[in-house]
FIMARMI-228455 format. One record per residue: x, y, z of N, C-alpha, C, O in turn; residue number from 1; residue in three letters. Coordinates in nm, 2 decimals. Example, Ala and Ser with C-alpha at 12.3 -4.5 7.8 and 13.67 -1.06 7.14 Angstrom:
BEGIN
+--------+--------+--------+--------+--------+--------+--------+--------+--------+--------+--------+--------+-----+------+
|   n.c1 |   n.c2 |   n.c3 |  ca.c1 |  ca.c2 |  ca.c3 |   c.c1 |   c.c2 |   c.c3 |   o.c1 |   o.c2 |   o.c3 | pos | code |
+--------+--------+--------+--------+--------+--------+--------+--------+--------+--------+--------+--------+-----+------+
|   1.32 |  -0.57 |   0.78 |   1.23 |  -0.45 |   0.78 |   1.32 |  -0.33 |   0.78 |   1.42 |  -0.33 |   0.85 |   1 |  ALA |
|   1.28 |  -0.22 |   0.71 |   1.37 |  -0.11 |   0.71 |   1.29 |   0.00 |   0.79 |   1.34 |   0.11 |   0.80 |   2 |  SER |
+--------+--------+--------+--------+--------+--------+--------+--------+--------+--------+--------+--------+-----+------+
//
This chain:
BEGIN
+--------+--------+--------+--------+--------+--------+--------+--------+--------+--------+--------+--------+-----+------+
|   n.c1 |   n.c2 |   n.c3 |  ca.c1 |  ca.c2 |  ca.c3 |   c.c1 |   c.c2 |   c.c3 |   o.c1 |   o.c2 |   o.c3 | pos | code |
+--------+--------+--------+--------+--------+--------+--------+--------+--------+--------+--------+--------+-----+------+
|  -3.09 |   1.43 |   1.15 |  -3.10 |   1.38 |   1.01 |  -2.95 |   1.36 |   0.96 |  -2.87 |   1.44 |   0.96 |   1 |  UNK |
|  -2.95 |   1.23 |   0.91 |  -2.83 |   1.20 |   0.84 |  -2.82 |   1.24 |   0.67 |  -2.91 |   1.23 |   0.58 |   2 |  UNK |
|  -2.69 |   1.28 |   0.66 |  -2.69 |   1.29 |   0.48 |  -2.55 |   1.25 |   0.46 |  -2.46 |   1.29 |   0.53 |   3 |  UNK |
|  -2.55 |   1.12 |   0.31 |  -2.47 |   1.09 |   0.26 |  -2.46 |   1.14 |   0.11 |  -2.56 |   1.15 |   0.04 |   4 |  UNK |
|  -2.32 |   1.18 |   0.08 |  -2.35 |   1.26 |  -0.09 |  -2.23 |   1.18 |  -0.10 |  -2.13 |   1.17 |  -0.03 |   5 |  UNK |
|  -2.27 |   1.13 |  -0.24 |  -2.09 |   1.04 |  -0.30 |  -2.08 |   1.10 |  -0.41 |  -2.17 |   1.13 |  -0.49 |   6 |  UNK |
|  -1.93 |   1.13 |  -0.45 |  -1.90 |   1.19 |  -0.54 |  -1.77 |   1.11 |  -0.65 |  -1.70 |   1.02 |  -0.59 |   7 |  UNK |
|  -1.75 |   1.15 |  -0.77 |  -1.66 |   1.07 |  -0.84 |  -1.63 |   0.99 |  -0.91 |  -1.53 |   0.94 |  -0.97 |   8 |  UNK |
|  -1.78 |   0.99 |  -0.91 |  -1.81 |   0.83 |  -1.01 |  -1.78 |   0.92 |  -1.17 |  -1.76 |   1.04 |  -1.19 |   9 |  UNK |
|  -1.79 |   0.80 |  -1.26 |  -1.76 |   0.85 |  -1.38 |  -1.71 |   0.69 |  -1.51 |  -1.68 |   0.57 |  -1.49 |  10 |  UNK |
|  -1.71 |   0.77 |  -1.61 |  -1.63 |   0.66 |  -1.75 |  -1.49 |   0.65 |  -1.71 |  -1.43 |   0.74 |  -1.65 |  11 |  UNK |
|  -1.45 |   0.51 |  -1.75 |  -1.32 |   0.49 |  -1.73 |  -1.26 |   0.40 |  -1.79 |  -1.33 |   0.30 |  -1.77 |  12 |  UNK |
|  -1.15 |   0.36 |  -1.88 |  -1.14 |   0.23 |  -1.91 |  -1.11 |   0.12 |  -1.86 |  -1.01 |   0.15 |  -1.79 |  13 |  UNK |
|  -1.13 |  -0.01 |  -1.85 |  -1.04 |  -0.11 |  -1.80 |  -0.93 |  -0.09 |  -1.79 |  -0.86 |  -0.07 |  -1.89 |  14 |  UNK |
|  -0.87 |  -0.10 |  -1.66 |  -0.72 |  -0.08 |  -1.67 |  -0.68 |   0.03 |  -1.57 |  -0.58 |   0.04 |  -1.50 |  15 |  UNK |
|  -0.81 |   0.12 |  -1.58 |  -0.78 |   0.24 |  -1.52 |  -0.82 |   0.27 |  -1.34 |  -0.81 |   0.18 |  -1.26 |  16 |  UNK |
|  -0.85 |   0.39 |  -1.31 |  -0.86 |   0.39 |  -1.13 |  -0.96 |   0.50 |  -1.16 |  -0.97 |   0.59 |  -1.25 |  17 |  UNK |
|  -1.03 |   0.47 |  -1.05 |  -1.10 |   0.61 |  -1.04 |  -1.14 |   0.67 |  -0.85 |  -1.16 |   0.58 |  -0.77 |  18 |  UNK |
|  -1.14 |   0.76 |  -0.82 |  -1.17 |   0.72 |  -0.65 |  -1.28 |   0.82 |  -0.62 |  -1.32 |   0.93 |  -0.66 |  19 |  UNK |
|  -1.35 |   0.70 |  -0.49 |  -1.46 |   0.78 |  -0.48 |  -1.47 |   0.84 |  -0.33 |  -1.39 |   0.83 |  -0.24 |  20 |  UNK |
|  -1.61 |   0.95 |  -0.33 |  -1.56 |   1.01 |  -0.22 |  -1.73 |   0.99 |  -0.16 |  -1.82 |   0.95 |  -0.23 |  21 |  UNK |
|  -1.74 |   1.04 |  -0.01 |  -1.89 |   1.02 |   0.05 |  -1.85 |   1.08 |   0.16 |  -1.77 |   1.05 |   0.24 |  22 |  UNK |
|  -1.92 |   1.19 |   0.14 |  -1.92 |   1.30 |   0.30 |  -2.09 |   1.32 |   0.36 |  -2.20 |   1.36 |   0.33 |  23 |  UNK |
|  -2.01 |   1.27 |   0.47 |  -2.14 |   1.27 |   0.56 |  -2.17 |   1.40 |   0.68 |  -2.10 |   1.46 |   0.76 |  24 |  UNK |
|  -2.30 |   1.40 |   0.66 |  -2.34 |   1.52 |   0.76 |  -2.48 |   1.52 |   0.85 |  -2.59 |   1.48 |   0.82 |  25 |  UNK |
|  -2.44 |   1.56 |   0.96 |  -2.57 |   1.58 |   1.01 |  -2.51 |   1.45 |   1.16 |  -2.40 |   1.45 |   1.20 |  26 |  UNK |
|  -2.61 |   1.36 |   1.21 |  -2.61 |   1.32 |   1.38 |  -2.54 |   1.18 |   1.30 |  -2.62 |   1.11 |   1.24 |  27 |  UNK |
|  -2.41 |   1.15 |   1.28 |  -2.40 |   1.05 |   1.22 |  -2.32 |   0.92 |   1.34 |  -2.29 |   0.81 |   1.31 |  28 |  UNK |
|  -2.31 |   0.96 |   1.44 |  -2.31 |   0.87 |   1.55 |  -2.16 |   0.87 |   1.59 |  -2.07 |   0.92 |   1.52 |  29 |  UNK |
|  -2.14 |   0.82 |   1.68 |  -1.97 |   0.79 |   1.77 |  -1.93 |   0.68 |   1.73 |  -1.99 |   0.58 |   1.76 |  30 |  UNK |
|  -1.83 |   0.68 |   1.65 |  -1.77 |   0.54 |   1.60 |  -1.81 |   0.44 |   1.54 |  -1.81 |   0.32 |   1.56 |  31 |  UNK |
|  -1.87 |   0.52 |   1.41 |  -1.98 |   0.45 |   1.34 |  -1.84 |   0.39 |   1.20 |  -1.73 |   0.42 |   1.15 |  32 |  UNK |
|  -1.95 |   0.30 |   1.19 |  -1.88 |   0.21 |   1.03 |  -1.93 |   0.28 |   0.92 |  -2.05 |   0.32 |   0.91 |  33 |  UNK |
|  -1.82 |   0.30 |   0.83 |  -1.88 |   0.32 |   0.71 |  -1.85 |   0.24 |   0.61 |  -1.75 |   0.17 |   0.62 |  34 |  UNK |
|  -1.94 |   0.24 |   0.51 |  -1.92 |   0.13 |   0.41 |  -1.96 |   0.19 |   0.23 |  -2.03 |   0.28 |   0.19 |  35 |  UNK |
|  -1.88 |   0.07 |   0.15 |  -1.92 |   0.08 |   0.03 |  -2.03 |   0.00 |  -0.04 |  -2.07 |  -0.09 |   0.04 |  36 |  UNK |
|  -2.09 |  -0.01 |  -0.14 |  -2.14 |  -0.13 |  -0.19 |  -2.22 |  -0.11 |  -0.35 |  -2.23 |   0.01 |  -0.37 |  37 |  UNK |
|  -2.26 |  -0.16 |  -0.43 |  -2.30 |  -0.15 |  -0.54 |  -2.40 |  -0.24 |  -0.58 |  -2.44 |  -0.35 |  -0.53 |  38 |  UNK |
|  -2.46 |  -0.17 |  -0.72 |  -2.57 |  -0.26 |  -0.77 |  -2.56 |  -0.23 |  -0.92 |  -2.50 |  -0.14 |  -0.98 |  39 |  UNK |
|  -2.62 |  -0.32 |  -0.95 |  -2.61 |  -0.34 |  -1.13 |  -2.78 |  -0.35 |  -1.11 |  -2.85 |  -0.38 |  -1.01 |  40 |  UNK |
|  -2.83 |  -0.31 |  -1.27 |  -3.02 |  -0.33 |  -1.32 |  -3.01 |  -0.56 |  -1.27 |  -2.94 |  -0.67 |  -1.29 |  41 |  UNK |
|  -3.11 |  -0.51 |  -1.22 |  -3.15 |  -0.67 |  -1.19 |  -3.08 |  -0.75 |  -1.09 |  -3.10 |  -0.87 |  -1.08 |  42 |  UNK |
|  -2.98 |  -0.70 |  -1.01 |  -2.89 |  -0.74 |  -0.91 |  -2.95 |  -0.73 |  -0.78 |  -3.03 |  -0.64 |  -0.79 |  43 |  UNK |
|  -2.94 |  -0.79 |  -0.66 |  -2.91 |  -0.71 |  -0.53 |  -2.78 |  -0.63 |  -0.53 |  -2.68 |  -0.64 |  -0.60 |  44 |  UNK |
|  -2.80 |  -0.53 |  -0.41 |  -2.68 |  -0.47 |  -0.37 |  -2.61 |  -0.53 |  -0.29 |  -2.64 |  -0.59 |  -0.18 |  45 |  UNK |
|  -2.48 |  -0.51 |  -0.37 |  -2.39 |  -0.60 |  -0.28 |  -2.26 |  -0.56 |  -0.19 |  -2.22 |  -0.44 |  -0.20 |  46 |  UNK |
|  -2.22 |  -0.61 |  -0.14 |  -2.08 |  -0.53 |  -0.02 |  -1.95 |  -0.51 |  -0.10 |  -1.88 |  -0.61 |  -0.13 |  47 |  UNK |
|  -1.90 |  -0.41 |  -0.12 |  -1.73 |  -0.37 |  -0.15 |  -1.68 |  -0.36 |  -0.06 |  -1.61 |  -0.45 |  -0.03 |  48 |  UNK |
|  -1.70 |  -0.26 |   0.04 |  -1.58 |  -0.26 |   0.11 |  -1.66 |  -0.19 |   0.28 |  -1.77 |  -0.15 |   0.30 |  49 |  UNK |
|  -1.56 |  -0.19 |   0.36 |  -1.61 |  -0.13 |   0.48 |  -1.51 |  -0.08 |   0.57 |  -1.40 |  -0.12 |   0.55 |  50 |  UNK |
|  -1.51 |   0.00 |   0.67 |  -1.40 |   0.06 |   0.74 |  -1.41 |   0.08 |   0.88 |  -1.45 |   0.20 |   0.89 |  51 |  UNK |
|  -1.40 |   0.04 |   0.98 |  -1.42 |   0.10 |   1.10 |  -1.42 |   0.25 |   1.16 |  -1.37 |   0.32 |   1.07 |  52 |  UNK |
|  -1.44 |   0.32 |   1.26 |  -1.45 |   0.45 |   1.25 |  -1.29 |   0.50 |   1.28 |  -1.27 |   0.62 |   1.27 |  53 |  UNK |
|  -1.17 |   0.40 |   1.33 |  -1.04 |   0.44 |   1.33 |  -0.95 |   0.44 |   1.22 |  -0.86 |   0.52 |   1.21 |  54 |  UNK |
|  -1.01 |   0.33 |   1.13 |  -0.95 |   0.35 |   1.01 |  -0.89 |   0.18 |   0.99 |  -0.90 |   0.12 |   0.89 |  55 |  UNK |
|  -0.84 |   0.13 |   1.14 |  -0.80 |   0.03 |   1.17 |  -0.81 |  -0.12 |   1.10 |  -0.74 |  -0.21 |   1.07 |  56 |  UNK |
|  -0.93 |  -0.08 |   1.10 |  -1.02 |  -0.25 |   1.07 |  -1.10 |  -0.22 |   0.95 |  -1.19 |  -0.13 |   0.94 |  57 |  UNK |
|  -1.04 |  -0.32 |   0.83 |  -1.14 |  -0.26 |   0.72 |  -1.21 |  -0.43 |   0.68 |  -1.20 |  -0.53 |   0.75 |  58 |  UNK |
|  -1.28 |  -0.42 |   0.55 |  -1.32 |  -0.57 |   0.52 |  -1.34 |  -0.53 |   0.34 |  -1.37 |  -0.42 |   0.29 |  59 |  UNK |
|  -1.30 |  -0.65 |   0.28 |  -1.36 |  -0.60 |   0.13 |  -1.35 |  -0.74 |   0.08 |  -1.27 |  -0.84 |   0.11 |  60 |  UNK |
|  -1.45 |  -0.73 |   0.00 |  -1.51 |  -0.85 |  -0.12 |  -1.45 |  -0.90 |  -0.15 |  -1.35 |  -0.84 |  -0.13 |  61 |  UNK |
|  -1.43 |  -1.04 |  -0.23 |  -1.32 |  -1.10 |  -0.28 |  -1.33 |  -1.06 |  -0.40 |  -1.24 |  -1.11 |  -0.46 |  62 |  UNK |
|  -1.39 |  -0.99 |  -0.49 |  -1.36 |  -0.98 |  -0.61 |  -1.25 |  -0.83 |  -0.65 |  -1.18 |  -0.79 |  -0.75 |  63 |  UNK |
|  -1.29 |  -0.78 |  -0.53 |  -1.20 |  -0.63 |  -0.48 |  -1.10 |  -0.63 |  -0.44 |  -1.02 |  -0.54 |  -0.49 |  64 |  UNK |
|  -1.04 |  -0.71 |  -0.34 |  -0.95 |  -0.72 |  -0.30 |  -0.81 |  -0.75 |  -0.37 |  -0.79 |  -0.83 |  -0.46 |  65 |  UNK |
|  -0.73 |  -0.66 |  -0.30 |  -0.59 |  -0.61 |  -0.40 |  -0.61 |  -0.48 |  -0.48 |  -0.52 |  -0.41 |  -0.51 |  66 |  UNK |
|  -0.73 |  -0.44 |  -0.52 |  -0.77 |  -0.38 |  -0.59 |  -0.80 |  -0.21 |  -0.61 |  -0.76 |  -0.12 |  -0.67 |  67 |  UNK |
|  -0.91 |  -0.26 |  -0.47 |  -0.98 |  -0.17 |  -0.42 |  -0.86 |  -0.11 |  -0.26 |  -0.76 |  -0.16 |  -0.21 |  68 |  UNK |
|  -0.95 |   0.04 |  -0.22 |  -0.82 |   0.08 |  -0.08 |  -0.97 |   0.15 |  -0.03 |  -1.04 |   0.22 |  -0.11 |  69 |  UNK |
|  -1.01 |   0.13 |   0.10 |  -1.10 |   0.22 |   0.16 |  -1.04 |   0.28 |   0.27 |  -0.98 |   0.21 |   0.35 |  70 |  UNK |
|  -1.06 |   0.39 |   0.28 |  -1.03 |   0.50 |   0.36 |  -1.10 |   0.59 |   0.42 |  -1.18 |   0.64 |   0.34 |  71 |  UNK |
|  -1.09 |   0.66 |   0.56 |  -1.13 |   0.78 |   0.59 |  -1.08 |   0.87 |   0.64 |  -0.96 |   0.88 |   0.68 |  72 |  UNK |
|  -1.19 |   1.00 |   0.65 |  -1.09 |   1.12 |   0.69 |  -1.19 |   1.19 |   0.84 |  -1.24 |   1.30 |   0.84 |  73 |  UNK |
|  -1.20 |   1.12 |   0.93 |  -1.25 |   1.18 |   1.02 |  -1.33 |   1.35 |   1.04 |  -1.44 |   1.40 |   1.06 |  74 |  UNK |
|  -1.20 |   1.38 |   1.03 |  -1.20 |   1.54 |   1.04 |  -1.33 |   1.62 |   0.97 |  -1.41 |   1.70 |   1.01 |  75 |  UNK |
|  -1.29 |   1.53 |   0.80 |  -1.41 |   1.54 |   0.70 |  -1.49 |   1.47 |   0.69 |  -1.55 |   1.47 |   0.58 |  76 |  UNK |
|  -1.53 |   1.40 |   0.80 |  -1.63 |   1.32 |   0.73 |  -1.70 |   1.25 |   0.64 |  -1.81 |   1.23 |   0.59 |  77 |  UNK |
|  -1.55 |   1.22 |   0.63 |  -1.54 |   1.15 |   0.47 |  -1.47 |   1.02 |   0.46 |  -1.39 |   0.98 |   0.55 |  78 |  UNK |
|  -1.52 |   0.95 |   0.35 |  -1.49 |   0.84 |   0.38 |  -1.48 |   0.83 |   0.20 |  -1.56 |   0.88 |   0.13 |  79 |  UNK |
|  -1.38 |   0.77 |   0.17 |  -1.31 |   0.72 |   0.05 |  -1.31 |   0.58 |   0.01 |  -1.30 |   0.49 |   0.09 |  80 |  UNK |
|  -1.30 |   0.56 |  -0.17 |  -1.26 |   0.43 |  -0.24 |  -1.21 |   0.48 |  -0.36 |  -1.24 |   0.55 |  -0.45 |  81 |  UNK |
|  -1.07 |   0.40 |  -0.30 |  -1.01 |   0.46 |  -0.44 |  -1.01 |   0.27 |  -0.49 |  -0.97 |   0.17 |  -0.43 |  82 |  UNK |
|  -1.09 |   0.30 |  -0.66 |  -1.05 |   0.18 |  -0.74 |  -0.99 |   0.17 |  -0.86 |  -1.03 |   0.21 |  -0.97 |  83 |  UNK |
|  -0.83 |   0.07 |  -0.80 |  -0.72 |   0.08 |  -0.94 |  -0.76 |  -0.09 |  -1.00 |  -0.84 |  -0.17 |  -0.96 |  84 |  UNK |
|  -0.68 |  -0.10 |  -1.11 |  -0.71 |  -0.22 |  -1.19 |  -0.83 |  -0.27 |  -1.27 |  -0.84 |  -0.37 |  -1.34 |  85 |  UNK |
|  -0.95 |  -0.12 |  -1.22 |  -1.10 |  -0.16 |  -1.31 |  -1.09 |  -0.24 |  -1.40 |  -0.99 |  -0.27 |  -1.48 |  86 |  UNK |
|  -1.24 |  -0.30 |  -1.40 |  -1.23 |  -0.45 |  -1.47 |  -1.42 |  -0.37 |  -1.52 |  -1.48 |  -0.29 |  -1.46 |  87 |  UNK |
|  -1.46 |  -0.43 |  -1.63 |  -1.58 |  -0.40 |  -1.71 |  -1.71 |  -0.42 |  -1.59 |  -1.81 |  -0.36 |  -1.58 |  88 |  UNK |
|  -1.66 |  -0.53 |  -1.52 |  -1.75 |  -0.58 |  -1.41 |  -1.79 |  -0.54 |  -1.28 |  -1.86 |  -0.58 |  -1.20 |  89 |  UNK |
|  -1.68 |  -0.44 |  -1.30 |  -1.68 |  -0.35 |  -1.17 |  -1.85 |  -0.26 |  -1.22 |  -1.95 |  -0.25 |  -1.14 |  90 |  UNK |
|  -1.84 |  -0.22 |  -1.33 |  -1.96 |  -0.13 |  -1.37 |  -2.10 |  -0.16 |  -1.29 |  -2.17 |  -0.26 |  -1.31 |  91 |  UNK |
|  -2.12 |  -0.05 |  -1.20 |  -2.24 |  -0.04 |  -1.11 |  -2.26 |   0.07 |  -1.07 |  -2.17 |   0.14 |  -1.11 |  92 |  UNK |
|  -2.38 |   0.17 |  -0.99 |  -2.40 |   0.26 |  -0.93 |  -2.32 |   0.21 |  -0.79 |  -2.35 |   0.09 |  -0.75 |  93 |  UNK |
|  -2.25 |   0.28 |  -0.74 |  -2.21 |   0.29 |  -0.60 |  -2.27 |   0.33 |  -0.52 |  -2.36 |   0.41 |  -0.55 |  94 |  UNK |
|  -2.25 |   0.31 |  -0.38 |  -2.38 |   0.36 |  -0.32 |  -2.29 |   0.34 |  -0.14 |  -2.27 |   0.23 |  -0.09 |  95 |  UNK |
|  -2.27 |   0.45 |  -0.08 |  -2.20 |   0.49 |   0.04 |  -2.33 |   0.45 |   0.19 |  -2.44 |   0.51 |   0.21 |  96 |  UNK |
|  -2.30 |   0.38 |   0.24 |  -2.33 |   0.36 |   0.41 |  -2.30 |   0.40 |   0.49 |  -2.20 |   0.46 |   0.49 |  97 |  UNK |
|  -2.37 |   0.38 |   0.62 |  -2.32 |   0.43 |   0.72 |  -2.41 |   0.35 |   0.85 |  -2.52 |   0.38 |   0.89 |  98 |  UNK |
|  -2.34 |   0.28 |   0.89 |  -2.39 |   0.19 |   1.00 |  -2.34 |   0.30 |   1.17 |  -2.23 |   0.34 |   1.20 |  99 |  UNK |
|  -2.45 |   0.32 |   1.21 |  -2.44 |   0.43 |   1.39 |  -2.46 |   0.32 |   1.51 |  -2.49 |   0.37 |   1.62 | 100 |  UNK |
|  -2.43 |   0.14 |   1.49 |  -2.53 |   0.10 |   1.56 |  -2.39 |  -0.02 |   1.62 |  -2.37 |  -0.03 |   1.74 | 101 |  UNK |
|  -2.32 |  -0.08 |   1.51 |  -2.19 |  -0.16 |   1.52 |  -2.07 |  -0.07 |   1.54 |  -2.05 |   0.05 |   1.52 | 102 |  UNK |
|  -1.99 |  -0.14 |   1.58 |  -1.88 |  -0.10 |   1.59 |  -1.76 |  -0.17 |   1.47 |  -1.64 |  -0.14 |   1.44 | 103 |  UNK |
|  -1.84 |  -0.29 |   1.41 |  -1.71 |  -0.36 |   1.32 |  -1.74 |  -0.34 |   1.15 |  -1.83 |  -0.27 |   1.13 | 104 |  UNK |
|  -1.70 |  -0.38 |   1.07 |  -1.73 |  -0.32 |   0.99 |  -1.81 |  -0.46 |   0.86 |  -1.78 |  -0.50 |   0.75 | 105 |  UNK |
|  -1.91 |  -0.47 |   0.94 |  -2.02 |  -0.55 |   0.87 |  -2.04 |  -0.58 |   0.72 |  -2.00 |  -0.47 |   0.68 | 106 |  UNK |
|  -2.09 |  -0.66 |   0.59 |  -2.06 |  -0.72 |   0.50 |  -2.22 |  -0.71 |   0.50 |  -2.25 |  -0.73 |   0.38 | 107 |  UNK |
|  -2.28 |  -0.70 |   0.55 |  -2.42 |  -0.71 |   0.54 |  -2.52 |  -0.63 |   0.49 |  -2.61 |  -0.66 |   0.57 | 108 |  UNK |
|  -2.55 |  -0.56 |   0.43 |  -2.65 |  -0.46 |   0.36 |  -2.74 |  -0.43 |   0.48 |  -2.73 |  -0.31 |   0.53 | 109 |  UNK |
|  -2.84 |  -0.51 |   0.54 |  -2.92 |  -0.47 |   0.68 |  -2.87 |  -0.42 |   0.83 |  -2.92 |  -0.39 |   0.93 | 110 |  UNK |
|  -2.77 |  -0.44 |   0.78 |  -2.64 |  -0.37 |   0.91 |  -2.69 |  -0.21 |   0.90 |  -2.75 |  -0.16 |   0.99 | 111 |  UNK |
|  -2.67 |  -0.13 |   0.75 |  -2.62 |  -0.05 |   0.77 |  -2.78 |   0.05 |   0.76 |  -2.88 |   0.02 |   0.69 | 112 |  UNK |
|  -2.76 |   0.18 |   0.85 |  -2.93 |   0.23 |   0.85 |  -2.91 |   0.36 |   0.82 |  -2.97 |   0.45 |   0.89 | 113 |  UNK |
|  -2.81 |   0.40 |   0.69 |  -2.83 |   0.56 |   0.63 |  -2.77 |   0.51 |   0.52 |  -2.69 |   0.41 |   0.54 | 114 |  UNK |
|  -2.77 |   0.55 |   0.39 |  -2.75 |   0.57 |   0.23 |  -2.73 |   0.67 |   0.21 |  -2.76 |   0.77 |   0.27 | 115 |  UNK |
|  -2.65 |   0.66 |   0.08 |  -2.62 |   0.79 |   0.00 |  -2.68 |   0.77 |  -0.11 |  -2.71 |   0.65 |  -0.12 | 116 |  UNK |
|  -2.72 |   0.86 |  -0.23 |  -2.79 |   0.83 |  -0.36 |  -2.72 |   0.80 |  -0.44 |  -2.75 |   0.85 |  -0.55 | 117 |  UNK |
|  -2.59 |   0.72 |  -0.44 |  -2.56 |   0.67 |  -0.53 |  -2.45 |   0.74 |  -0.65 |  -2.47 |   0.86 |  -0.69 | 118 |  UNK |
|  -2.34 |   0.67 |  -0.70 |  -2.32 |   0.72 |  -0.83 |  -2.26 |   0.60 |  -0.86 |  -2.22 |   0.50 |  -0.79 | 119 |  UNK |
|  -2.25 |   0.63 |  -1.04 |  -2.25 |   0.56 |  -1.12 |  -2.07 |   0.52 |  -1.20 |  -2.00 |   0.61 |  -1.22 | 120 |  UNK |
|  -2.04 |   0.44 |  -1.22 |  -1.92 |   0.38 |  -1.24 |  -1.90 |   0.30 |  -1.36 |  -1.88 |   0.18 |  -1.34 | 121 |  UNK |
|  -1.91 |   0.34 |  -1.49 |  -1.89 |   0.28 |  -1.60 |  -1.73 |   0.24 |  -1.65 |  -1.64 |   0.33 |  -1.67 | 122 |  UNK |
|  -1.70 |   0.12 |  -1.65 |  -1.56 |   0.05 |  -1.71 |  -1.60 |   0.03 |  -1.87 |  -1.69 |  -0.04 |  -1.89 | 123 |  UNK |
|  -1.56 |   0.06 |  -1.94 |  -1.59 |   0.05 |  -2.05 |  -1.43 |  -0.09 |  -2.10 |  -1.32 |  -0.10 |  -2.03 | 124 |  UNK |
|  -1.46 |  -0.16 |  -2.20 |  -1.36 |  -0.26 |  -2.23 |  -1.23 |  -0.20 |  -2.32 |  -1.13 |  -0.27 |  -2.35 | 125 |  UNK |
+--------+--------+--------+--------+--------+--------+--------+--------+--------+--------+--------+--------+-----+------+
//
């Protein structure tokens, strides 16, 4: 059994950074992708960002980019986003992935086949 717990989320104003964290435990696979992504009330979930399991190869959204920095920590099992420059629109629940199946770091929501429950990310103006 896999578990994703993300931590970090929070108020923040435009302008400002906040960074997130998702530690994974349990059979989470050999060189697995992890990834970010979010949703707003009435949206699909959509892709931020993603990382390979070296750290090497990442991918992020165009609205993210320059922005956003994804990272991991092997060791820990952890996998990071730190986001500077917040914009009101960034405001979503976040929500941490983990693809056991690819090796690249996929853009696709049905790629990935474990979740974390989410946290929440308010930019206020």
């Amino acid at each position: 059994q896999v578990q994703l717990v993300e931590s970090g989320g929070g108020l923040v104003q435009a302008g400002g950074s906040l960074r997130l964290s998702c530690a994974a435990s349990g059979r989470t696979g050999f060189r697995s992708v992890m990834g970010w992504f979010r949703q707003v009330p009435g949206k699909e979930r959509e892709f931020v960002a993603a990382i390979t399991y070296s750290g090497g190869g990442t991918n992020y959204a165009d609205p993210v980019k320059g922005r956003f920095t994804i990272s991991r920590d092997n060791a820990k099992n952890t996998v990071y986003l730190q986001m500077n420059s917040l914009k009101p629109d960034d405001t979503a629940v976040y929500y941490c992935a983990l693809d056991t199946i690819r090796s690249v770091p996929s853009t696709a929501r049905l790629a990935y086949n474990y979740w974390g429950q989410g946290t929440q990310v308010t930019v206020s103006s």
